[in-house]
N, C-alpha and C positions, 0 to 999 in steps of 0.2 A: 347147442351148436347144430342147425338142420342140417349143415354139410356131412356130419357122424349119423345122422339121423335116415337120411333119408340118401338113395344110391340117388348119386348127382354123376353118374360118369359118363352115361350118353347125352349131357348136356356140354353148353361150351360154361356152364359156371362152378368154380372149382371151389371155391368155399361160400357161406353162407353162415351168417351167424346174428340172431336176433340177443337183445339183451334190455336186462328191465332190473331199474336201482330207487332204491329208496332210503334215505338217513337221517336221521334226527339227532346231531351233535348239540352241548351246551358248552358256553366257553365263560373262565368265567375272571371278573374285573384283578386286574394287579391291584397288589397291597397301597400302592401311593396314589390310586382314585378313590381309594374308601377312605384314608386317613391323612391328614394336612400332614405334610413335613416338611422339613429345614433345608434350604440347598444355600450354596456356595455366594455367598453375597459380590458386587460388583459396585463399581461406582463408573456412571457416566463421565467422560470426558469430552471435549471438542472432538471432533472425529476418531473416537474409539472407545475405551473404555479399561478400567485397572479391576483384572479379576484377583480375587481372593483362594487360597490364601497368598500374600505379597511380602516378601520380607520377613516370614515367617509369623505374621501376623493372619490368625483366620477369621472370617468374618459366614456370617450366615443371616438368612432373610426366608421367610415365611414365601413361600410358594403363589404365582402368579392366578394358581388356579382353586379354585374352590370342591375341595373331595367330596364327596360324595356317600357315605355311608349306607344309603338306599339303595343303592344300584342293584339289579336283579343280572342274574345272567342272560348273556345271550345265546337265542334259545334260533338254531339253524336247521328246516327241515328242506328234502330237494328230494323230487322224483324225476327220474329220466329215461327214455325210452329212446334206443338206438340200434341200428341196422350194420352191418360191414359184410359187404359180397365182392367176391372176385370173379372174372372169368377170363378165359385163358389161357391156361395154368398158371395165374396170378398176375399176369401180366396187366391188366386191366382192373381199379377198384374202386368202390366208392364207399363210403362211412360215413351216414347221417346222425343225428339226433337230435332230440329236442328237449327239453328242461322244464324246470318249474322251482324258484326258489325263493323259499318267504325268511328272511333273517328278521327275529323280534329282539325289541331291543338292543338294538347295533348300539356301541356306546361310542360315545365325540365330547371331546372338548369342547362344548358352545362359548363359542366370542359371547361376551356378555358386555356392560357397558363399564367401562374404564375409573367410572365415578362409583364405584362401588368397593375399590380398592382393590379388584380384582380384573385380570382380562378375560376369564373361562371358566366355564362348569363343567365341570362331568356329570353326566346323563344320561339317559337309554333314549336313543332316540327313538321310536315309536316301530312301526312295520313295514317292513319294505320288502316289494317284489323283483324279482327280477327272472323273466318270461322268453327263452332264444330257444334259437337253432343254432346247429354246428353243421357244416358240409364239407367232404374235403373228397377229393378224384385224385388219382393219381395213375398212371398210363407210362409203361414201357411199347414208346412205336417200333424201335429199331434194337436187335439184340442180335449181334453177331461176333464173331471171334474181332474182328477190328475196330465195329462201330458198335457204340451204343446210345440211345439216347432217350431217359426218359426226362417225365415232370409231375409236379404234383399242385393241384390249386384247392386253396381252402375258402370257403365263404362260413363269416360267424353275423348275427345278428343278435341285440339283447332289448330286451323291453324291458325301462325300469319304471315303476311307478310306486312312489310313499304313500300306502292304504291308510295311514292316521298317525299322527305324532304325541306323544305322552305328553297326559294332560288336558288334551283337546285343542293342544298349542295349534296355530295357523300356520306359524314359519318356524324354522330350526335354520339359525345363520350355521353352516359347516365349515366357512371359514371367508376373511372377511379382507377387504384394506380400507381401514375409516374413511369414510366420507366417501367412498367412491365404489368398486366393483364386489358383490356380493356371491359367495356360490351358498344359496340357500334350499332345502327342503322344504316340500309344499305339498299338503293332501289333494291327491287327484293328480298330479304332477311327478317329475323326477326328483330325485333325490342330490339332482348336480346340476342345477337350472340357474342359470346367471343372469340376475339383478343388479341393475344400474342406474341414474336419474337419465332423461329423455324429457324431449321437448314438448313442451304442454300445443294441444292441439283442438282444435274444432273440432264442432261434431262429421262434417265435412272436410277432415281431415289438413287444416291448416296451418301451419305453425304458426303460435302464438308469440309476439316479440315486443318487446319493449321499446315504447314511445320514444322515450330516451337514446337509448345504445342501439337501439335496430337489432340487437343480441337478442335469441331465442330465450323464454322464460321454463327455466327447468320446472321438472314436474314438481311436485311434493313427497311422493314415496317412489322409490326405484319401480321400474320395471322391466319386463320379462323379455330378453334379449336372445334365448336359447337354451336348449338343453349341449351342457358340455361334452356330454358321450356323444361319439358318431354315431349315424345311422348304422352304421354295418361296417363289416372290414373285408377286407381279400385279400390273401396273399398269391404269390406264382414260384415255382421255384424250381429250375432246369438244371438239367447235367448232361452234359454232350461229351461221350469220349472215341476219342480219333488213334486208335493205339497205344501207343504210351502216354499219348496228352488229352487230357482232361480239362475242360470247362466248365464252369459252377456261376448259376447266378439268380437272385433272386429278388423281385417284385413287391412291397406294401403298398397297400392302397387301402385308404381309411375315407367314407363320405359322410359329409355333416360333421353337425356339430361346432359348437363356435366355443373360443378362446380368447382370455384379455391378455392385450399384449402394452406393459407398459412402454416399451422401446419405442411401440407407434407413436404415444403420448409426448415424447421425449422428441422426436423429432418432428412433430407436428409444433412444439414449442420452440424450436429452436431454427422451424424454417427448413427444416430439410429433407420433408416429407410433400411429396405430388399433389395431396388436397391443399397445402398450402400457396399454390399459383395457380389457385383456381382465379377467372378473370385477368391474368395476368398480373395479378396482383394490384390491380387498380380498385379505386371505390366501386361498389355492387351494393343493391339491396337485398337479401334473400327470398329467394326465390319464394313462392305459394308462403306468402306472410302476411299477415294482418295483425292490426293493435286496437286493442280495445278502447270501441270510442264514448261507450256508455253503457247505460242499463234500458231494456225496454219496461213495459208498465207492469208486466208479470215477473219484473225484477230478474230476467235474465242478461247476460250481457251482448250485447252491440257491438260487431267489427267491421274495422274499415281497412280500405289496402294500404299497407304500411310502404312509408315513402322517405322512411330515414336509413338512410347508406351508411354503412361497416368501410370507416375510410382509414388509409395508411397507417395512421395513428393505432388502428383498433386492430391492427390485424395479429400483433402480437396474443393478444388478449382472445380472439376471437377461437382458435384452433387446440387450447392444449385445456386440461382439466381443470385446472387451477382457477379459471378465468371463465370458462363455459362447461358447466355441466349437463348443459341440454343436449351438445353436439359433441363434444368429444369422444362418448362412448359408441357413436356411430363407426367415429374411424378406429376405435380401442377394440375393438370386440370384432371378432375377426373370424371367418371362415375356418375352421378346424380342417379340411377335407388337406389331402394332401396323394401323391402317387412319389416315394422312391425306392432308388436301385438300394437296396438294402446290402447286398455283399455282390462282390465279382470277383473268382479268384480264375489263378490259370497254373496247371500242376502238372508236372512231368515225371512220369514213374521209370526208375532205372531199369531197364531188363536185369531179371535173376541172374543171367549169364556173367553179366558184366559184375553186378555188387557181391556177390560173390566171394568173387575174388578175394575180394578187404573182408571178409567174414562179414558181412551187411546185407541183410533182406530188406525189403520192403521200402529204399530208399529213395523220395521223393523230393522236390524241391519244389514248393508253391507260391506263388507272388499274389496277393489278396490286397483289396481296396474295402474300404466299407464305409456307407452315408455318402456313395460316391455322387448323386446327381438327385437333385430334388425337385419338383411340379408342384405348385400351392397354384390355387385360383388369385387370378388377377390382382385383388385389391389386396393380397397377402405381401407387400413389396416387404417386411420388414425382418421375419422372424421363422425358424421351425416350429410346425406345431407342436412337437413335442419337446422343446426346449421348455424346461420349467427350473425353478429355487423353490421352489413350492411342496418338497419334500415328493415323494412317490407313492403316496396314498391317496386316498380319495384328494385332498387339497391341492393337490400337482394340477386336479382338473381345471382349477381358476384359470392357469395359465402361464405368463411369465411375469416378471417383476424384473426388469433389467438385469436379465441375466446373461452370460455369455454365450456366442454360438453354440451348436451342438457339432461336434469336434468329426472332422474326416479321417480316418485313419487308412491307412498304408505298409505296410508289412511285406516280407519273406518269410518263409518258415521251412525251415530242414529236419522232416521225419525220418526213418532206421530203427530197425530193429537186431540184433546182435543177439 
């Protein structure tokens, strides 16, 4: 701490503190990734399902996922170097740092293919980095017997990149929805990078469509649509007090980064989504399209401009996944960036004089709102980015799956002390 160090008192900065971390943690696999076992059997029904045990009858089934008996630990080292000064008399501060984290052998459930009798492996998935800064200010302007008001802002940044996958694998699916949006790992790449099918194109950048339908021709293998983690974050977070009343409110703001949203899907299918009255809904040909009209003599192929229209009929067909995998995942796959009011409360402190009285300190009444107002970029019309079913681990990052809004809450609260 240079502040104990070194006489700081004819300066305006009141503390001073450097610091420097390093550790090498191992963690290591649960008993039911090294060794298959038995879980509670079920039987499908029309819209649901009868779990076991029913009637006092148990039933049990061999596990969906394939153990692992190999599995090594994982093996987490992380060094960091960071700063925290005030000046003042602390009224003014700032807290940097910056990181460095290599986790080997992260272990995942790998989706695997369904024809195997299986849907998952456990595995170590190979090495990953992960490279940020942390920054955070925080500032009392005003400090008087009546008024007070400070705030504090944080800026966080992370750089992930998968240095190799076990094995010499090329991809690691992390988590999957057949036939359609993929969050996969990639050497040289992120470790949460969303993979899709898209529309085959020229080298000239033209979408390629079919003679037939006028319908864009999906690719062959998904492609690379984004990385799921945002670019950076920021938060804001104020407190304004006027006497006995008090103000609190506070700021997220997340940029980049993209997210699949089936709900877009859903309502691109069912007509009640904006790209869907694109032309007013009249017959169009799409736009920058050509069809292929042949081969030249070095057996490449030949385009001409395509002049078959996507008419009334097709437009069902033309907008939701099911029917077009070339375009769907344009409007699926969605801006992650967002800015909201994360909390806003409003609190009134009783003077000592008055609570008193009733044997009671310290008593408050506060009224608080939270998720109260949200900003996504334009073509977001449908969804929170952080609304997910996708559990809250790495695989939340996919996105959503028609899940429900994320919920505004509303409250009072009466604190005392006795």
């Amino acid at each position: 701490m240079a502040s104990n160090t070194f006489d700081l008192r004819s300066s305006p900065v009141s503390y001073l503190k450097f610091r420097a971390g390093y550790g090498k943690t191992g963690t290591s696999a649960t008993v039911y990734d090294i060794y298959p076992v038995l879980i509670a059997g079920s039987v499908p029904i029309p819209f649901g399902q009868i779990n076991f045990p029913f009637n006092g009858i148990s039933s049990f089934r061999i596990q969906n996922t394939i153990a692992n008996a190999s599995l090594k630990p994982v093996i987490t080292t992380e060094g960091e170097l960071g700063m925290e000064i005030r000046f003042l008399k602390g009224r003014i501060g700032l807290d940097a740092a910056v990181y460095d984290k290599r986790t080997d052998g992260q272990i995942f459930n790998v989706p695997i293919s369904p024809g195997s009798g299986y849907t998952a492996l456990v595995q170590n998935l190979g090495l990953v980095t992960n490279k940020g800064v942390e920054i955070s200010f925080d500032a009392k302007p005003v400090a008087s017997k009546n008024v007070t008001w400070s705030f504090n802002y944080n800026y966080t940044k992370n750089w992930n990149k998968v240095e190799h996958l076990t094995g010499g694998l090329q991809k690691v699916s992390i988590f999957q929805i057949i036939g359609s949006v993929e969050l996969d790992a990639v050497p040289g790449k992120t470790a949460t990078g969303l993979y899709a099918f898209g529309p085959q194109l020229t080298t000239d950048s033209k979408v390629i469509v079919s003679a037939t339908t006028g319908k864009p021709i999906p690719t062959t293998d998904r492609i690379y649509y984004g990385n799921a983690e945002n670019d950076y974050a920021m938060g804001f977070s104020n407190t304004l007090r006027f006497k006995d009343w008090q103000i609190n409110f506070s700021l997220d703001y997340r940029k980049g980064g993209v997210f699949y949203s089936k709900t877009a899907d859903q309502l691109a299918f069912t007509g009640n989504s904006i790209p869907t009255i694109y032309n007013d809904r009249r017959p169009f040909i799409l736009p920058n399209s050509v069809v292929q009209s042949g081969v030249d003599a070095q057996g490449k192929p030949v385009y001409t401009e395509n002049t078959t229209a996507i008419t009334e009929n097709n437009f069902q067909d033309f907008y939701s996944e099911g029917s077009n995998l070339a375009l769907a995942f344009g409007n699926d796959i969605l801006d992650r960036s967002f800015l909201k009011l994360r909390d806003i409360s409003i609190s009134y402190l009783l003077r000592e004089k008055a609570s008193s009285r009733i044997k009671i300190h310290n008593l408050s009444v506060t009224l608080y709102a939270r998720n109260l107002l949200l900003w996504v970029p334009q073509a977001n019309m449908y969804i929170d980015p952080e609304a997910s079913n996708f559990g809250n681990d790495l695989t939340s990052q996919l996105g959503a799956f028609e899940t429900a809004p994320v919920s505004k809450q509303f409250g009072i609260a009466l604190k005392a002390s006795f």
